[in-house]
CHARMM internal coordinates of N, CA and C (Angstrom, degrees):
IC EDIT
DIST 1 N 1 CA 1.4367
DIST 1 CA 1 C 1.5224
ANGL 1 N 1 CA 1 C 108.45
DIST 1 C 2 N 1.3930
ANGL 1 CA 1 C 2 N 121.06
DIHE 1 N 1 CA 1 C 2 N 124.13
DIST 2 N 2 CA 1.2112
ANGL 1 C 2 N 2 CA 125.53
DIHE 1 CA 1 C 2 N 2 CA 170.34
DIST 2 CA 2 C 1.5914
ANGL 2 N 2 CA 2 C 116.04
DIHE 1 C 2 N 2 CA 2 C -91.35
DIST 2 C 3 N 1.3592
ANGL 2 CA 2 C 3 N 122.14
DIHE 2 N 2 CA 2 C 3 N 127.64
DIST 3 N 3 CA 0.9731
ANGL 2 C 3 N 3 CA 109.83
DIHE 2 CA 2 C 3 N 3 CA 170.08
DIST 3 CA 3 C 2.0408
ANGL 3 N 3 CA 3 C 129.87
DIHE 2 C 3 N 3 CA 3 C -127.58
DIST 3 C 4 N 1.1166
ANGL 3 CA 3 C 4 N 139.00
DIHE 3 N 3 CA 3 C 4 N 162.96
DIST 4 N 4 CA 1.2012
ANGL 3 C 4 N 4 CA 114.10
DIHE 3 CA 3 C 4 N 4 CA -162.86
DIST 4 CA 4 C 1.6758
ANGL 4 N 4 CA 4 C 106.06
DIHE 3 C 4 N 4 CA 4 C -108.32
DIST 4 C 5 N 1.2346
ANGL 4 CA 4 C 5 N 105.15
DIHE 4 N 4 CA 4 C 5 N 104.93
DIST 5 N 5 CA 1.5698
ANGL 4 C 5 N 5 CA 89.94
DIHE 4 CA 4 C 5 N 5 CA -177.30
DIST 5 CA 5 C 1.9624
ANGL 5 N 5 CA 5 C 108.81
DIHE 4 C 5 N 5 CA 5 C -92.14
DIST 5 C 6 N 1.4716
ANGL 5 CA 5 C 6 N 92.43
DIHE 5 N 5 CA 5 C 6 N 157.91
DIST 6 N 6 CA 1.9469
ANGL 5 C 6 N 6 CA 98.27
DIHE 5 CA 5 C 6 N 6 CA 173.16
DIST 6 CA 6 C 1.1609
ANGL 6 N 6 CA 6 C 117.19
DIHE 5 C 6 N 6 CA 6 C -142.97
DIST 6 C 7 N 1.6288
ANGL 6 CA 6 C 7 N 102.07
DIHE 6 N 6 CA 6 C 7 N 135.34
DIST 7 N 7 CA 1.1196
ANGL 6 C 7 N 7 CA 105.98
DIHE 6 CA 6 C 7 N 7 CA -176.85
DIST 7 CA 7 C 1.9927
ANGL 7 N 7 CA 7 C 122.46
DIHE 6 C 7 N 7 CA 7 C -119.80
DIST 7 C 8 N 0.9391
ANGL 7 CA 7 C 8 N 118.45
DIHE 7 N 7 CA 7 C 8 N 147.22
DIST 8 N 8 CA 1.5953
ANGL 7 C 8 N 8 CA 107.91
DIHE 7 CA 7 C 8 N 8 CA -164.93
DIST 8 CA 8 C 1.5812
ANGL 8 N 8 CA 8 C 100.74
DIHE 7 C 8 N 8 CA 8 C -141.82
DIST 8 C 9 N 1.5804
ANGL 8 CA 8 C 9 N 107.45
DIHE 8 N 8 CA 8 C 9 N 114.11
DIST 9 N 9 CA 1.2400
ANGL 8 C 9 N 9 CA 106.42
DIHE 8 CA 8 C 9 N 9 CA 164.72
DIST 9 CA 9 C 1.3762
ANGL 9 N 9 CA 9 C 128.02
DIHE 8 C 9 N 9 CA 9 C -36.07
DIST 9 C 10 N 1.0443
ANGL 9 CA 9 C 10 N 140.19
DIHE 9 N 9 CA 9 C 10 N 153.40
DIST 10 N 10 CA 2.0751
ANGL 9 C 10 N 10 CA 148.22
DIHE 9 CA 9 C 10 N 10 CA 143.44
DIST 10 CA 10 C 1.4706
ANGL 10 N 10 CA 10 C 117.55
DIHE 9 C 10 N 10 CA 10 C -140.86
DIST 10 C 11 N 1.3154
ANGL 10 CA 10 C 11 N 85.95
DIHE 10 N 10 CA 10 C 11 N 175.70
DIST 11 N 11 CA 1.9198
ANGL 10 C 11 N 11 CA 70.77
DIHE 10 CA 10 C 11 N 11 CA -167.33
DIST 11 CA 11 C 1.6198
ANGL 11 N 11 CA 11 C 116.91
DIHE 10 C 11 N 11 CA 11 C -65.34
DIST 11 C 12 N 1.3697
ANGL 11 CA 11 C 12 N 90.58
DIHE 11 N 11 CA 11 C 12 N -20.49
DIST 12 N 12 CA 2.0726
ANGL 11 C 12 N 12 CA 82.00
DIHE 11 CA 11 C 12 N 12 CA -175.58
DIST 12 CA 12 C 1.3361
ANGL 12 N 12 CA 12 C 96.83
DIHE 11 C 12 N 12 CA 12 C -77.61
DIST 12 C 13 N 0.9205
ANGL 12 CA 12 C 13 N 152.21
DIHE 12 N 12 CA 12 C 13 N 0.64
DIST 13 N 13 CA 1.6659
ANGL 12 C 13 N 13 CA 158.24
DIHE 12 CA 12 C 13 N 13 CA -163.59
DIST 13 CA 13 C 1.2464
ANGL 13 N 13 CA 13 C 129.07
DIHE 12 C 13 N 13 CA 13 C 118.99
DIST 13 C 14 N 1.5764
ANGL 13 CA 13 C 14 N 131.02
DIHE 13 N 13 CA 13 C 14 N -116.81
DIST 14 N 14 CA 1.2346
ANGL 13 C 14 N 14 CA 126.35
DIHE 13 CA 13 C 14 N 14 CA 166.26
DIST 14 CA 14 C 1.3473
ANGL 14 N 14 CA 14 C 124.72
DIHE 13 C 14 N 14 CA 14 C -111.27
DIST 14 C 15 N 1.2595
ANGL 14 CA 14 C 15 N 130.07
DIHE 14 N 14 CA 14 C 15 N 147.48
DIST 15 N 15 CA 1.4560
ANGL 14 C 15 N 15 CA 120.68
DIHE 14 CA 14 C 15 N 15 CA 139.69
DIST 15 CA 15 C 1.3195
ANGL 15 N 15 CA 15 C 136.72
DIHE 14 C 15 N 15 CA 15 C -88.70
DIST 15 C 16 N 1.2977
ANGL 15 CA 15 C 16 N 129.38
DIHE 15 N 15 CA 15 C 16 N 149.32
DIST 16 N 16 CA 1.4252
ANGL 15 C 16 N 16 CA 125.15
DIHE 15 CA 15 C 16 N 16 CA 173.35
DIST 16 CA 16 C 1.2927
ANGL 16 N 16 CA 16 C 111.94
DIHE 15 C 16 N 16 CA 16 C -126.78
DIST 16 C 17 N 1.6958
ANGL 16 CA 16 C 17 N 104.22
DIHE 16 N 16 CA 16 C 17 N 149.54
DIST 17 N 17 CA 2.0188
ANGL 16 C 17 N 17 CA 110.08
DIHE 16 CA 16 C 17 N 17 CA -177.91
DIST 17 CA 17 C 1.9257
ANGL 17 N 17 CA 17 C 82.57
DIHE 16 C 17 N 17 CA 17 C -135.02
DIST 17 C 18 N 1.2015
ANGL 17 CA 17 C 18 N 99.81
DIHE 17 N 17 CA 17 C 18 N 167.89
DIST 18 N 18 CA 1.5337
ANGL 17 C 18 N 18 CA 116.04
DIHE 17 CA 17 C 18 N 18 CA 136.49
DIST 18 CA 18 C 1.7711
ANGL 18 N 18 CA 18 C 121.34
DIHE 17 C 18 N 18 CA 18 C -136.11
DIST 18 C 19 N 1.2990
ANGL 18 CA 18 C 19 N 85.00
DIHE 18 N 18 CA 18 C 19 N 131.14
DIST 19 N 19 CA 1.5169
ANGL 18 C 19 N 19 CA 92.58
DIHE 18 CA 18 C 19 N 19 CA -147.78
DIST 19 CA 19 C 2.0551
ANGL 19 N 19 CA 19 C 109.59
DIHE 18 C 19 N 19 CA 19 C -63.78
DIST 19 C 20 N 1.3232
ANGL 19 CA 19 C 20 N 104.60
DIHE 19 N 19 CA 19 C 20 N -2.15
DIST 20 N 20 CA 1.4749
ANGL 19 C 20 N 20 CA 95.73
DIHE 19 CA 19 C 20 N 20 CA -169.27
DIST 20 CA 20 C 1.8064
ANGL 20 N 20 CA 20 C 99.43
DIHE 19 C 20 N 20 CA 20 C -102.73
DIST 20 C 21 N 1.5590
ANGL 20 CA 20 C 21 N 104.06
DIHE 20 N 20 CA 20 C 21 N -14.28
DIST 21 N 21 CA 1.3068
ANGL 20 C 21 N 21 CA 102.72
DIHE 20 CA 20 C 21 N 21 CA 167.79
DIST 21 CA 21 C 1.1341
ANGL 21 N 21 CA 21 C 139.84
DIHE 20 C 21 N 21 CA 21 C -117.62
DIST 21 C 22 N 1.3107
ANGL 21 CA 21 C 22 N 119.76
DIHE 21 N 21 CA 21 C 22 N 110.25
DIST 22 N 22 CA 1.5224
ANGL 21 C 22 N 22 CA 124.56
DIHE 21 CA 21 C 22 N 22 CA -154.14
DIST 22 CA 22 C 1.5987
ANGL 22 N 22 CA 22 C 94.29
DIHE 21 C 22 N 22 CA 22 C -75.69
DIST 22 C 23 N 1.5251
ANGL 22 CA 22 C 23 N 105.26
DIHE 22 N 22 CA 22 C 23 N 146.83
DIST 23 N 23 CA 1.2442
ANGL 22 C 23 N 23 CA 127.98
DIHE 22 CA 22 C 23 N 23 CA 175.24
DIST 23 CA 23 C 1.8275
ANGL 23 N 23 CA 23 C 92.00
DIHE 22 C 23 N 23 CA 23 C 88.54
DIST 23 C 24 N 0.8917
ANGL 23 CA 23 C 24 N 153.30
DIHE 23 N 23 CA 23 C 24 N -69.82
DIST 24 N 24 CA 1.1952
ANGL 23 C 24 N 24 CA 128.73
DIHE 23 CA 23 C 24 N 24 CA -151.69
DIST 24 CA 24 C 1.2873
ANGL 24 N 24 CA 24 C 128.80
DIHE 23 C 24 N 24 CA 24 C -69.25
DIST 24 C 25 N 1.1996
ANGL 24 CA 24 C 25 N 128.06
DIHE 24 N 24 CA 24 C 25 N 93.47
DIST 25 N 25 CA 1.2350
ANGL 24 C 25 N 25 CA 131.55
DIHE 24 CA 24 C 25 N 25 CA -161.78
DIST 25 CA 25 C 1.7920
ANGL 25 N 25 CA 25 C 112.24
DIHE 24 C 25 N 25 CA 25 C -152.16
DIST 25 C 26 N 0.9768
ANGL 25 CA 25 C 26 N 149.48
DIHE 25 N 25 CA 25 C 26 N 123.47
DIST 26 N 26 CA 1.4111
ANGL 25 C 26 N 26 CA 169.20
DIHE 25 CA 25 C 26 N 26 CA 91.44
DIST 26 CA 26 C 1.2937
ANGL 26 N 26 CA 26 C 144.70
DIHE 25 C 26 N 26 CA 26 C -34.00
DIST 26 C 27 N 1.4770
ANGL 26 CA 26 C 27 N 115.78
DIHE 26 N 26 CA 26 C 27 N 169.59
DIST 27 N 27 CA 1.5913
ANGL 26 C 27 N 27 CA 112.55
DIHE 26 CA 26 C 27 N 27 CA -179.34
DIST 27 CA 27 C 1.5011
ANGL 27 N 27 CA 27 C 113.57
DIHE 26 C 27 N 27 CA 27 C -127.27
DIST 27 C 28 N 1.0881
ANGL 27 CA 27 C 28 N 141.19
DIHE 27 N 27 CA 27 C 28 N -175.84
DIST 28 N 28 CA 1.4146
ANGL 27 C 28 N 28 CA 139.70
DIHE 27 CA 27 C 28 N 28 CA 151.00
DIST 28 CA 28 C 1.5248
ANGL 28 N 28 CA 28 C 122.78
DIHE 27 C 28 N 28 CA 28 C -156.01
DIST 28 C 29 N 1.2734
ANGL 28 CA 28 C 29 N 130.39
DIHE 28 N 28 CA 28 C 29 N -165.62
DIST 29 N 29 CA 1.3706
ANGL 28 C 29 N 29 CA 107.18
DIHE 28 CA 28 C 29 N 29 CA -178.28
DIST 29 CA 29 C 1.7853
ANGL 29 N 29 CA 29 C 101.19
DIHE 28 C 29 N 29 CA 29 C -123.69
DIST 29 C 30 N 1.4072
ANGL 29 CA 29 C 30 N 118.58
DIHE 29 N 29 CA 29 C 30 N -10.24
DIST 30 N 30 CA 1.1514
ANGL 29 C 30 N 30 CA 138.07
DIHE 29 CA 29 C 30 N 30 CA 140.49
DIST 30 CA 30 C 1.8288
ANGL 30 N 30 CA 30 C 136.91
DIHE 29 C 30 N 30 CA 30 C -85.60
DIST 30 C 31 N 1.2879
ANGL 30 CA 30 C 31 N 114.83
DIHE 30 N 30 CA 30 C 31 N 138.25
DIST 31 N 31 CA 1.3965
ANGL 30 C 31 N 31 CA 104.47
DIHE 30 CA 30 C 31 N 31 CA 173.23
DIST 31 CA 31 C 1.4825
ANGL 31 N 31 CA 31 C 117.11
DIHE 30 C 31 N 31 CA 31 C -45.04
DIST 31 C 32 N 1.1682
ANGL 31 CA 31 C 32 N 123.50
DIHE 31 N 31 CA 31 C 32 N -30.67
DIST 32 N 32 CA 1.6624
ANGL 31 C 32 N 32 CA 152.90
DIHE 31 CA 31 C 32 N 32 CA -135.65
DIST 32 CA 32 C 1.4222
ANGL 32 N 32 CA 32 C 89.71
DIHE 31 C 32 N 32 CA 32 C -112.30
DIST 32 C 33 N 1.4130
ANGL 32 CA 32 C 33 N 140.89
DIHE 32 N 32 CA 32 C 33 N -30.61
DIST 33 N 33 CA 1.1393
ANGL 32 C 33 N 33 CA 144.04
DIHE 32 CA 32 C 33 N 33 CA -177.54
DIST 33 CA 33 C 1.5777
ANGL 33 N 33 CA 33 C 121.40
DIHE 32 C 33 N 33 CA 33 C -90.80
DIST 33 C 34 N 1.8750
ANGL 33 CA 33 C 34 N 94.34
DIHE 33 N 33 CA 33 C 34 N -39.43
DIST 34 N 34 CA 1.6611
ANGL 33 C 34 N 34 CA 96.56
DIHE 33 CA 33 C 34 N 34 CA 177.44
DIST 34 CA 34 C 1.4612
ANGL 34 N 34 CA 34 C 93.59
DIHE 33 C 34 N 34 CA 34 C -75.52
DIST 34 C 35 N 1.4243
ANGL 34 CA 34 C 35 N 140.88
DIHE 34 N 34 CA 34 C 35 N -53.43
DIST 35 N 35 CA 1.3158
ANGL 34 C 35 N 35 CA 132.80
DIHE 34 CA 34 C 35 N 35 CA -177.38
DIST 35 CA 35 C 1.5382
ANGL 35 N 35 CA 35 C 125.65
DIHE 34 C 35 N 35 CA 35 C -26.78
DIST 35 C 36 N 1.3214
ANGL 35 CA 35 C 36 N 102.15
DIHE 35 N 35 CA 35 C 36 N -61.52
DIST 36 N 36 CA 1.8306
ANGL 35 C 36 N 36 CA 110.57
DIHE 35 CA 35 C 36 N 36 CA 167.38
DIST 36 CA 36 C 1.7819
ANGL 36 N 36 CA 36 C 115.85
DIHE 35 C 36 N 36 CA 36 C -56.25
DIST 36 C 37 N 1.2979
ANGL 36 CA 36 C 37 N 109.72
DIHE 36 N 36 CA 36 C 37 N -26.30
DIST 37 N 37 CA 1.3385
ANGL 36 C 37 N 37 CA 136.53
DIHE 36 CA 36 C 37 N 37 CA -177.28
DIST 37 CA 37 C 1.5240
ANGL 37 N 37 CA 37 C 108.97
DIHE 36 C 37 N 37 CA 37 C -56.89
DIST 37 C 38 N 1.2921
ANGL 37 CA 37 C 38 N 98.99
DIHE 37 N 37 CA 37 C 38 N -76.58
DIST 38 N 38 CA 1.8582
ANGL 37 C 38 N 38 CA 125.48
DIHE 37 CA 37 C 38 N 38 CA 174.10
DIST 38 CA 38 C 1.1426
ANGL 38 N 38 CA 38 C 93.64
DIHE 37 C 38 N 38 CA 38 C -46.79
DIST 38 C 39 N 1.5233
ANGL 38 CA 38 C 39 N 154.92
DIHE 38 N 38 CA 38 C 39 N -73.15
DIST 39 N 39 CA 1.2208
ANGL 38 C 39 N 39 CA 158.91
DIHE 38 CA 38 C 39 N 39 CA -85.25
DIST 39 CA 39 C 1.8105
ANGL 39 N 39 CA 39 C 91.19
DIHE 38 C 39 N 39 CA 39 C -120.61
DIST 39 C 40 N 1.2209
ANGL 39 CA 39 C 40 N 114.32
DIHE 39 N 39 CA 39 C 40 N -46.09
DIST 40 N 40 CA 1.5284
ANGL 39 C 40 N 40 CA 125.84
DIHE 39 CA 39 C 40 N 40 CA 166.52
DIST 40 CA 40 C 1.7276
ANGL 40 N 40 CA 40 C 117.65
DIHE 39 C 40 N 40 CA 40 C -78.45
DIST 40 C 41 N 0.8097
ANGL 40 CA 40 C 41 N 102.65
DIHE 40 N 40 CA 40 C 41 N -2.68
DIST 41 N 41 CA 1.5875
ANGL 40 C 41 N 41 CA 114.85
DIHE 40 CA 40 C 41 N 41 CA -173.69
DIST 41 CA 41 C 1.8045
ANGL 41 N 41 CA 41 C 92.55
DIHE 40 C 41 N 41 CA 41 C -116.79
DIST 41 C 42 N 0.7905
ANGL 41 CA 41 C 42 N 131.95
DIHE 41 N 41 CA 41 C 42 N -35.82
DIST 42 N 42 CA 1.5541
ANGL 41 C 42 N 42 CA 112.79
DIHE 41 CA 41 C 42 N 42 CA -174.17
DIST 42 CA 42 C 2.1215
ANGL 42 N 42 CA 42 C 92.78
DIHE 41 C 42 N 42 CA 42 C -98.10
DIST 42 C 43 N 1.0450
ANGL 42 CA 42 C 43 N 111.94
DIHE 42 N 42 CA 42 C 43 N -39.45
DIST 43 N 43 CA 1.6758
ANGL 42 C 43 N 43 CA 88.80
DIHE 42 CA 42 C 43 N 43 CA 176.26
DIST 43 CA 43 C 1.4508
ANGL 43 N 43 CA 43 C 94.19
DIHE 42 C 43 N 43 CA 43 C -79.13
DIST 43 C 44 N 1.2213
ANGL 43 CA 43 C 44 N 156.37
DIHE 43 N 43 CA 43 C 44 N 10.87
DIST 44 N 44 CA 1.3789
ANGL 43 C 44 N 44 CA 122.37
DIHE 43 CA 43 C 44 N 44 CA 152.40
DIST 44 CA 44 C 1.7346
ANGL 44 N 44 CA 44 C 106.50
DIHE 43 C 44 N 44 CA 44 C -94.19
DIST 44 C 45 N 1.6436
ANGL 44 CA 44 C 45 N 123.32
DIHE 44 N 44 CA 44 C 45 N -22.55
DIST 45 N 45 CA 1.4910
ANGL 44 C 45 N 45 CA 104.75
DIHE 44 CA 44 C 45 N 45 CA 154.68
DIST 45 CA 45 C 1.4951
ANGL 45 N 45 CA 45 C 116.76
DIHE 44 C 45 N 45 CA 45 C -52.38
DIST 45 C 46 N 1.2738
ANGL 45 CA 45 C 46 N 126.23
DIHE 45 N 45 CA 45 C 46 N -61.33
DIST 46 N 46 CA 1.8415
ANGL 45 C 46 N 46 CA 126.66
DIHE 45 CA 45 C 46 N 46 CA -174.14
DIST 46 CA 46 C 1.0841
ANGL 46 N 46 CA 46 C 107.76
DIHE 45 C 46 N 46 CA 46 C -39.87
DIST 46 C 47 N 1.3375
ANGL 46 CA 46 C 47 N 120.11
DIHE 46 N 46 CA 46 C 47 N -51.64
DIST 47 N 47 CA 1.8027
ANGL 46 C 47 N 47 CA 130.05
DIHE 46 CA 46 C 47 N 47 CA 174.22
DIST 47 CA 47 C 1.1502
ANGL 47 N 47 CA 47 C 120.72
DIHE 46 C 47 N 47 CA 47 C -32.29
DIST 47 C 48 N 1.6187
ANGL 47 CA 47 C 48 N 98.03
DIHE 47 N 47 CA 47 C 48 N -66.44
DIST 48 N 48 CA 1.4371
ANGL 47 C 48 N 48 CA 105.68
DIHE 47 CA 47 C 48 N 48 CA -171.39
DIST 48 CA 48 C 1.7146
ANGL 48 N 48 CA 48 C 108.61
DIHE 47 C 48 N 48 CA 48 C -73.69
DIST 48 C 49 N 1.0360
ANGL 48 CA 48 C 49 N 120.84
DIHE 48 N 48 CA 48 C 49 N -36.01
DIST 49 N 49 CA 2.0894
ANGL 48 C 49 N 49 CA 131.36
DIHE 48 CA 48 C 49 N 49 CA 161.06
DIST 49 CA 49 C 1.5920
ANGL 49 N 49 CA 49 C 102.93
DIHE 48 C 49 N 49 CA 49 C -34.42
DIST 49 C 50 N 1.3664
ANGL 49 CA 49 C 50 N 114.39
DIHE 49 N 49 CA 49 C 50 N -66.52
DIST 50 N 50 CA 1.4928
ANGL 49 C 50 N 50 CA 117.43
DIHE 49 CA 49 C 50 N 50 CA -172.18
DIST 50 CA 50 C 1.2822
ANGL 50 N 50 CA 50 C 94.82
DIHE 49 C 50 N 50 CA 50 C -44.59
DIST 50 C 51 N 1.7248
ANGL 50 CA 50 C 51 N 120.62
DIHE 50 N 50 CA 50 C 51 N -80.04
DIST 51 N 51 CA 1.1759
ANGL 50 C 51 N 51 CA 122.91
DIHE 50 CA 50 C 51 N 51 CA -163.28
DIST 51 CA 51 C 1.7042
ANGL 51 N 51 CA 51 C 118.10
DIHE 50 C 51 N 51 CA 51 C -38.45
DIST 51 C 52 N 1.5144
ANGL 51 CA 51 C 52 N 106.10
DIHE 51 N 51 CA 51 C 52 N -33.64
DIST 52 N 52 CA 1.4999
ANGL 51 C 52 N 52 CA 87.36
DIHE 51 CA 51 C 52 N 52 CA -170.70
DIST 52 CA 52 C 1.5671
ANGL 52 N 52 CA 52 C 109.67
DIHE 51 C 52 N 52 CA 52 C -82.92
DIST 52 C 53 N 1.2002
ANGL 52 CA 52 C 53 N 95.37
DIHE 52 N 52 CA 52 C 53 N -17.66
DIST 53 N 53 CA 2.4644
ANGL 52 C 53 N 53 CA 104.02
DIHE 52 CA 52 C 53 N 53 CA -177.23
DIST 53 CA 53 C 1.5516
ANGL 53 N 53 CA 53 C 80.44
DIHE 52 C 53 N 53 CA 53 C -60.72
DIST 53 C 54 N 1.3236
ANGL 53 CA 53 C 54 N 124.86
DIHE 53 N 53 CA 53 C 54 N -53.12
DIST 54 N 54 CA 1.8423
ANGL 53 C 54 N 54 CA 118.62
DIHE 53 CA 53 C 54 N 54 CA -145.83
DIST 54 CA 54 C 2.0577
ANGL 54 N 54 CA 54 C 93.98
DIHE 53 C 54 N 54 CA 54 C -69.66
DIST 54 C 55 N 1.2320
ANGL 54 CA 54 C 55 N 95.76
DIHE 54 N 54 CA 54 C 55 N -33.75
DIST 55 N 55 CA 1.7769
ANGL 54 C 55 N 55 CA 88.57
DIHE 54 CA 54 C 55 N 55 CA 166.14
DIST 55 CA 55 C 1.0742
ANGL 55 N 55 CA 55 C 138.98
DIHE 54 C 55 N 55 CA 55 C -82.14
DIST 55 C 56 N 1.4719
ANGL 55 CA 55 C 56 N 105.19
DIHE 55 N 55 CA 55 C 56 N -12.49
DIST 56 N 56 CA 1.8174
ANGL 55 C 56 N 56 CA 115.33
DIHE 55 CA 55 C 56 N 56 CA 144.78
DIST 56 CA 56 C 1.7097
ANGL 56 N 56 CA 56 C 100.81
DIHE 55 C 56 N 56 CA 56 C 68.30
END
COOR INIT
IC SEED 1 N 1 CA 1 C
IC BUILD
């Protein structure tokens, strides 16, 4: 699965989205921080997705 992540400076640091998955999105105060950030934030969106398909 490819996915597109983005990130955009502000003054408190960064934010991050990926744009094909709604809800996963975070901040950090490093680029290096939202990265690890996103990365835990989109497998706990997939997580919670599986769980709801497996409840059908």
């Amino acid at each position: 699965m490819q996915l597109t992540a983005v990130y955009t400076q502000v003054p408190e640091g960064y934010i991050a989205f990926v744009e094909e998955l709604p809800g996963a999105n975070t901040q950090g105060d490093t680029i290096e921080e939202a990265q690890e950030n996103l990365k835990e934030a989109v497998a706990m969106v997939l997580e919670a997705n599986r769980g709801l398909a497996e409840q059908g």
